[in-house]
C-alpha positions in Angstrom: 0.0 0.0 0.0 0.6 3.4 -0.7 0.4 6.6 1.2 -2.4 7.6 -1.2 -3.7 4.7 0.3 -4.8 6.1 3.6 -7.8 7.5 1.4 -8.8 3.9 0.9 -8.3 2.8 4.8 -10.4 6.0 5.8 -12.9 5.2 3.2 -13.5 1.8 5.2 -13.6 3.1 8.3 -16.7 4.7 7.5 -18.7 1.6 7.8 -17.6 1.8 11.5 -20.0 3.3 14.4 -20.0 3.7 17.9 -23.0 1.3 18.6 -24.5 4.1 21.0 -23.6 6.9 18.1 -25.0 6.9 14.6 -22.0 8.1 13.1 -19.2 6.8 11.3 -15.8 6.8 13.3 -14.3 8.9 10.8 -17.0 11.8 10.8 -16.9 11.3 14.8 -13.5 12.6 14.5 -12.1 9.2 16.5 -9.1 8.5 13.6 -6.0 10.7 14.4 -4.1 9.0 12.3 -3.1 6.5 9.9 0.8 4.8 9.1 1.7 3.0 5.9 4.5 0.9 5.7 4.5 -1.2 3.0 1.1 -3.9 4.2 1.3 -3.0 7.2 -1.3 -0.3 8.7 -0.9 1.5 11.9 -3.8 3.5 13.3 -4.0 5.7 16.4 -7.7 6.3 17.3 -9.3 7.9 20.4 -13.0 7.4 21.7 -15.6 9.7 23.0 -14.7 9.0 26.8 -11.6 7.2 28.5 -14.9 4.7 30.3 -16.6 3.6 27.2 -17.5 0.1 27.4 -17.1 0.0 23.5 -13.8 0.3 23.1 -13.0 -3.6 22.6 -15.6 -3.8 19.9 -15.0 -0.7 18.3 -11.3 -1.2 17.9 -11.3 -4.5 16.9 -14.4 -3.7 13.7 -11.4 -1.0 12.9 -8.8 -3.5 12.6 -10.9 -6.3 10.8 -12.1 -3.9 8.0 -8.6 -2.3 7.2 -7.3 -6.2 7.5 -10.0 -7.0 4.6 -8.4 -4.5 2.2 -6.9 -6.1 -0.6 -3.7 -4.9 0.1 -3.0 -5.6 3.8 -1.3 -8.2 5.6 -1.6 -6.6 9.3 -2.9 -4.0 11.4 -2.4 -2.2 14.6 -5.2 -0.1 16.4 -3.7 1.9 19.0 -6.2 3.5 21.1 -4.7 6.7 22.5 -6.0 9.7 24.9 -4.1 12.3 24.0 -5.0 15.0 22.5 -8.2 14.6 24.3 -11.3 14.2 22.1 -13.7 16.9 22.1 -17.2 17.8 19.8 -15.2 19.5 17.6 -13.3 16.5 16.6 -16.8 16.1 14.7 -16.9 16.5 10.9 -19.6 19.4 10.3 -22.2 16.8 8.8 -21.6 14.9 11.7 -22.2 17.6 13.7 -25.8 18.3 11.9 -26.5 14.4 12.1 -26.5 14.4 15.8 -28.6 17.9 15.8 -25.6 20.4 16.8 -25.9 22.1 14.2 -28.9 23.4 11.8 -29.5 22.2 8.8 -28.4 24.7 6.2 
């Protein structure tokens, strides 16, 4: 894989939600970022609050739909803390989704 790559990697994160959110991990804000080294994918993610009870779940449906691109032999989800997540992590649709904003 490339770097151009991580367009592909993001692109299926987005069938990943937080189970008690309706929106995609990516539009959430939760992927800081994404390494490329040849097949191998590194990801540092964050989640809504240090406590969630998701974090198992969600961080394993990250690393099993990067791990079904074509072009990957393994993956690494590190969950990290820092910088701390906050609402305006959100994507602007994301945002409007969960009724933040108004609909323009």
């Amino acid at each position: 894989m490339s770097d151009a790559d991580c367009r592909s990697v993001r692109e299926a994160l987005k069938g990943c939600y937080d189970p008690e959110i309706p929106v995609s991990v990516v539009e959430l804000g939760l992927i800081y970022d994404i390494r490329i080294k040849g097949r191998e994918v590194e990801i540092d993610m964050t989640l809504t609050a240090p406590g969630c009870p998701m974090a198992t779940p969600i961080s394993q449906d990250v690393q099993k739909r990067v791990e079904d691109l074509e072009d990957v032999d393994s993956v690494k989800v590190d969950v990290v803390w820092e910088p701390r997540w906050t609402m305006e992590c959100m994507s602007r649709e994301a945002r409007k989704k969960l009724g933040f904003l108004k609909s323009e």
